[in-house]
C-alpha positions as CSV (number, residue, x, y, z in Angstrom):
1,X,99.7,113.0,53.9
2,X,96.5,111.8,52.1
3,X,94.2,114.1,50.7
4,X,91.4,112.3,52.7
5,X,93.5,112.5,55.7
6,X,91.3,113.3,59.2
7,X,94.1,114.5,61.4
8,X,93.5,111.6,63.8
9,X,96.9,109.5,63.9
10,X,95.5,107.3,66.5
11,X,93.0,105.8,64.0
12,X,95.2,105.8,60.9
13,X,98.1,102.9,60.1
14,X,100.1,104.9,57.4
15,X,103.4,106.0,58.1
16,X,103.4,109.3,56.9
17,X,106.1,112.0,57.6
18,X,102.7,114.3,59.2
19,X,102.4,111.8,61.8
20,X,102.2,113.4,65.4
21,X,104.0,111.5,68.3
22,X,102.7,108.9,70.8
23,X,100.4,110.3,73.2
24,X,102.2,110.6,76.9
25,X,101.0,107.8,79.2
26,X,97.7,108.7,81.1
27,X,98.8,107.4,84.2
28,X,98.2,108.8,87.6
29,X,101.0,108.4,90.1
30,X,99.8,108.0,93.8
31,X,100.4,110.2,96.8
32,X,103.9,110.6,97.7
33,X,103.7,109.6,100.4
34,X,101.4,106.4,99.4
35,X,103.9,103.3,98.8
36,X,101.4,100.9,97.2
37,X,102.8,97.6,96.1
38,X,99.9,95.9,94.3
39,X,96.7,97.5,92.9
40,X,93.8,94.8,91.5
41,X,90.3,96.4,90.3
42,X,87.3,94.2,91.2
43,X,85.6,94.2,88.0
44,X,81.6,93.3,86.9
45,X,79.8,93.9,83.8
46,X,76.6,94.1,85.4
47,X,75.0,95.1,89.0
48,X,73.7,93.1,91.5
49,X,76.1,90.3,91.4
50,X,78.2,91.2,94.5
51,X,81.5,92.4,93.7
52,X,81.6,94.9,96.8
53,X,81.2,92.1,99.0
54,X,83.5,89.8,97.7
55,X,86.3,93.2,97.4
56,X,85.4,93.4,100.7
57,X,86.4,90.0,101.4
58,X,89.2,89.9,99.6
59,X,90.7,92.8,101.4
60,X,89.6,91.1,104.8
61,X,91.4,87.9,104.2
62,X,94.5,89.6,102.8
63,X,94.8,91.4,106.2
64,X,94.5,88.3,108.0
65,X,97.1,86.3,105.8
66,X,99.4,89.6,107.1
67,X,99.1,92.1,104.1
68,X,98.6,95.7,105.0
69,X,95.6,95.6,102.9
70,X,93.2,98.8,101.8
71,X,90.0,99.5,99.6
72,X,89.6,102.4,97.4
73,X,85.8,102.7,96.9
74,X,85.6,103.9,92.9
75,X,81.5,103.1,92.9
76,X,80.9,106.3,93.5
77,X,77.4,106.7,92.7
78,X,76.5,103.3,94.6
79,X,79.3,103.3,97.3
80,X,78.6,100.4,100.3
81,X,81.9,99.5,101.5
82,X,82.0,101.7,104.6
83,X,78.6,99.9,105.7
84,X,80.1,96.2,105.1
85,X,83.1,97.1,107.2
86,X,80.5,99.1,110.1
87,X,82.6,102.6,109.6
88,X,80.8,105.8,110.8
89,X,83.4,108.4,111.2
90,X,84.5,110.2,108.3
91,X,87.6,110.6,106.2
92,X,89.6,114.3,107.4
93,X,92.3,116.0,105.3
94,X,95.0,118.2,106.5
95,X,97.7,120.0,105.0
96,X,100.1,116.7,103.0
97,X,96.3,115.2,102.0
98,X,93.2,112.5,102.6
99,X,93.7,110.4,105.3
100,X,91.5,107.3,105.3
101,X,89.6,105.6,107.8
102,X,90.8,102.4,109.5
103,X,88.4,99.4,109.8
104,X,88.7,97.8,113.3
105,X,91.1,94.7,112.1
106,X,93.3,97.7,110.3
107,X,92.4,97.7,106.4
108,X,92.5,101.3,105.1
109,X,89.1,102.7,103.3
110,X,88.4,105.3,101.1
111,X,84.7,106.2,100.3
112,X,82.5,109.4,99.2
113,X,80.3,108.2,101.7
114,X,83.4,108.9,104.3
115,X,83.1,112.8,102.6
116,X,79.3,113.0,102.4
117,X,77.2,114.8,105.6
118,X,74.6,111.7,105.3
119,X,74.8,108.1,103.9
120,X,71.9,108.7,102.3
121,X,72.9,111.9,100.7
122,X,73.0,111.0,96.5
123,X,75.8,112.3,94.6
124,X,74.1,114.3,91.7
125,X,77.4,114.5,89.8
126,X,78.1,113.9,85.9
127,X,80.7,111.5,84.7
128,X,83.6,113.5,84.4
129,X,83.5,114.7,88.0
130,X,82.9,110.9,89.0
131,X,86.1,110.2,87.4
132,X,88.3,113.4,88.9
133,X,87.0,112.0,92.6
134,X,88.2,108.2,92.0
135,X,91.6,109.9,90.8
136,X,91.7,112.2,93.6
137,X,91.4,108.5,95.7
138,X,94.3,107.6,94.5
139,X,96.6,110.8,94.0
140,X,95.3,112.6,97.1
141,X,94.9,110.0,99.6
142,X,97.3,109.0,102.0
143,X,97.6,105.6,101.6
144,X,100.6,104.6,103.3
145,X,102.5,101.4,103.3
146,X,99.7,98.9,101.8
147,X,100.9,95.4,100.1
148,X,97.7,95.4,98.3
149,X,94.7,97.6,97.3
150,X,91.7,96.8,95.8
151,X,89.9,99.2,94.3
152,X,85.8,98.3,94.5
153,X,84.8,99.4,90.8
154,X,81.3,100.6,89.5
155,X,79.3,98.2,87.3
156,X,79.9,97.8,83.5
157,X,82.3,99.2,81.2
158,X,81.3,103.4,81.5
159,X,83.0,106.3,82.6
160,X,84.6,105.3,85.7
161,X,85.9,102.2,84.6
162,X,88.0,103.9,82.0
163,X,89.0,106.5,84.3
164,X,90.6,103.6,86.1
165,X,92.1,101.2,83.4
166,X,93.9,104.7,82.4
167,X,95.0,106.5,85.2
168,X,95.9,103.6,87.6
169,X,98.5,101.4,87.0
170,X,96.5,98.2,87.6
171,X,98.5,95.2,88.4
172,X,95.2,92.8,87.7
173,X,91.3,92.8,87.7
174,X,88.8,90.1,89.2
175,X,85.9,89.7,87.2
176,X,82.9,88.9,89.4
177,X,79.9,87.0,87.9
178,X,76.6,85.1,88.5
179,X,75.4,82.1,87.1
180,X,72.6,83.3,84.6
181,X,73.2,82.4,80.7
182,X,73.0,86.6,80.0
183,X,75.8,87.0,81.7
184,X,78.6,85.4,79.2
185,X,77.8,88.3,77.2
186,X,78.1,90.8,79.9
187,X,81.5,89.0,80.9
188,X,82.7,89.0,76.9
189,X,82.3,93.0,77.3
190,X,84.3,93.1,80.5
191,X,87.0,91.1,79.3
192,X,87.2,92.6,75.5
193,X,87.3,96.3,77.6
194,X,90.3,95.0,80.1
195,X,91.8,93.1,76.9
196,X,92.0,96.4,74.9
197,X,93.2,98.3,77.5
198,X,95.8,95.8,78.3
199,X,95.1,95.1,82.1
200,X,95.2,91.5,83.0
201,X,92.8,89.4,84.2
202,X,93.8,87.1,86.8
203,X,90.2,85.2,86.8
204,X,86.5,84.6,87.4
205,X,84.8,84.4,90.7
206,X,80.9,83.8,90.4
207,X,78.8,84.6,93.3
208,X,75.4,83.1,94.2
209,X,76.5,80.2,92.6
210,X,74.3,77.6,94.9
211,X,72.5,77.4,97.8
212,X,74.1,74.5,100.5
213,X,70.9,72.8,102.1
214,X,71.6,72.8,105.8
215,X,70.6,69.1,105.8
216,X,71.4,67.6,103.4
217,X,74.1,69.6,102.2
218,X,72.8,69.5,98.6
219,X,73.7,72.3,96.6
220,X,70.9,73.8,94.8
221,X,71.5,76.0,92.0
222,X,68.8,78.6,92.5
223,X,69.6,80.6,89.6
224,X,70.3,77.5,87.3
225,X,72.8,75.7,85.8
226,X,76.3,78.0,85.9
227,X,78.3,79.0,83.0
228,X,81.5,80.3,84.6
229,X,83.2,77.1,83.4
230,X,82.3,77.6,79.3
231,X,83.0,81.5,79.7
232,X,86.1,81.0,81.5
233,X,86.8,78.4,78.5
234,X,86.3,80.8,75.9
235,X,88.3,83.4,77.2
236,X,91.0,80.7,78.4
237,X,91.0,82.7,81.8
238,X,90.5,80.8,85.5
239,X,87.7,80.5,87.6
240,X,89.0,81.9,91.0
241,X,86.1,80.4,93.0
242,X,82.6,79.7,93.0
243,X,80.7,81.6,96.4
244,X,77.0,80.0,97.9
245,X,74.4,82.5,98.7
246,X,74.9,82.5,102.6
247,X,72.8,84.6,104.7
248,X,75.0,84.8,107.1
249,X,77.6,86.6,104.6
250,X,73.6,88.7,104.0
251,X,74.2,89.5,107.9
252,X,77.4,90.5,108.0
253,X,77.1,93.0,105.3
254,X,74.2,94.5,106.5
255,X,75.5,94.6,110.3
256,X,78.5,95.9,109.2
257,X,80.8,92.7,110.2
258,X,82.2,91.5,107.0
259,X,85.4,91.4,109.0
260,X,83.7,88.5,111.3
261,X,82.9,86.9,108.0
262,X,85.0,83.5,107.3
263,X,85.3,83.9,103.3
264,X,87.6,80.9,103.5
265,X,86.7,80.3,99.8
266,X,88.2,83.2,98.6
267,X,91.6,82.0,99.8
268,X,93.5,80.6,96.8
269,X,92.7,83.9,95.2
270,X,94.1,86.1,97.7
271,X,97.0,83.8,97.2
272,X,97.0,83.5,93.8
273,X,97.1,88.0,94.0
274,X,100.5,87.0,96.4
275,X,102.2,85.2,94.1
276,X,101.0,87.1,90.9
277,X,103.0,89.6,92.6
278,X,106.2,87.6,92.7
279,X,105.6,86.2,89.1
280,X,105.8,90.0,88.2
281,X,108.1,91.1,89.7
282,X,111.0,88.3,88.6
């Protein structure tokens, strides 16, 4: 052992006879009685861009392709997937654990805004309890039989998403992004965290990508020129899909009917989540 040594193998390459063991694995193992075959995080490096919608989406279509599909809400501080899918009624426990609420087409959902008295009530709580209630989500919750779960992450690359990337054995992220030039640096933070953890990325979707003009059916790229193509380039990943602003996707959030929403775009990337399944699992 060197005379300068710090004690911290994890940050040291010598091979010394002091070194300590491996840490164990991190990972969380779900309910028992939760039999969860696939598990992809929504992922953005930034707020605002949509990725609760389009997890809401995604889980939507899933369910209509036949998946038993569910949504584990880990945006804890900003949580708005019980509103997209109009749920009022709240999550109850008994004495094996959390049962969650069913949306009216069947998708399971898991929210602190099922827990909280009020909607409106804001959770006051520091990082580390954050992370012990997306855990809790996923160990405590009786999930079922589900052929896919997405789980709705917080923006950026804090607390809660590390909480995640360790203690759920994600099969895949989505990285959801817009079309300003900023953003290939928010991206490049997103996929440098998911590369270092070693989660895979199966691809890009950017949101409010273009407006379609309802005559002319020009698309007009309100917030310029998109960038998914170079970013996707220069991380050799795949761009999933590219989503308009629609307002009546707008409605259907706020009236709580994202389950009436078409999201027909987003097809070839709940298929592409099928058959990353197969691919590993051969």
């Amino acid at each position: 052992m060197s005379d300068t040594c710090n004690q911290s193998c994890s940050s040291c390459s010598s091979d010394c006879s002091q070194r300590t063991a491996e840490p164990a694995s991190l990972l969380e193992q779900p309910h028992p009685l939760s039999r969860i075959k696939k598990v992809i995080g929504v992922v953005s490096g930034k707020g605002g861009v949509g990725k609760s919608s389009v997890t809401s989406m995604l889980a939507v279509l899933a369910n209509r392709m036949g998946l038993a599909s569910g949504v584990l809400d880990a945006d804890i501080t900003g949580p708005s997937i019980p509103k997209m899918f109009g749920v009022s009624e709240k999550a109850v426990a008994n004495h094996l654990g959390i049962v969650p609420v069913t949306s009216g087409t069947g998708v399971k959902l898991m929210s602190v805004n099922l827990l909280l008295d009020h909607t409106t009530d804001p959770v006051l709580w520091r990082g580390p309890i954050v992370g012990g209630v997306v855990k809790q989500f996923w160990k405590d919750v009786l999930w079922g039989d589900v052929d896919v779960l997405f789980l709705d992450m917080p923006p950026g690359t804090g607390d809660v998403a590390l909480t995640v990337f360790q203690s759920i054995p994600l099969d895949g992220i989505i990285l959801v992004t817009s079309p300003q030039d900023l953003v290939s640096m928010i991206v490049a933070k997103a996929v440098n965290m998911a590369e270092k953890m070693n989660i895979p990325i199966l691809g890009l979707v950017e949101n409010l990508s273009y407006v379609q003009c309802p005559d002319c059916d020009k698309k007009i790229k309100v917030f310029g020129e998109s960038h998914v193509d170079e970013i996707a380039e220069q991380h050799q990943l795949q761009v999933l899909a590219k989503l308009p602003i629609d307002p009546a996707l707008a409605a259907a959030c706020d009236n709580g009917d994202i389950e009436g929403y078409c999201a027909s775009l987003l097809e070839p990337t709940i298929q592409l989540v099928m058959s990353w399944e197969k691919a590993q699992k051969a």
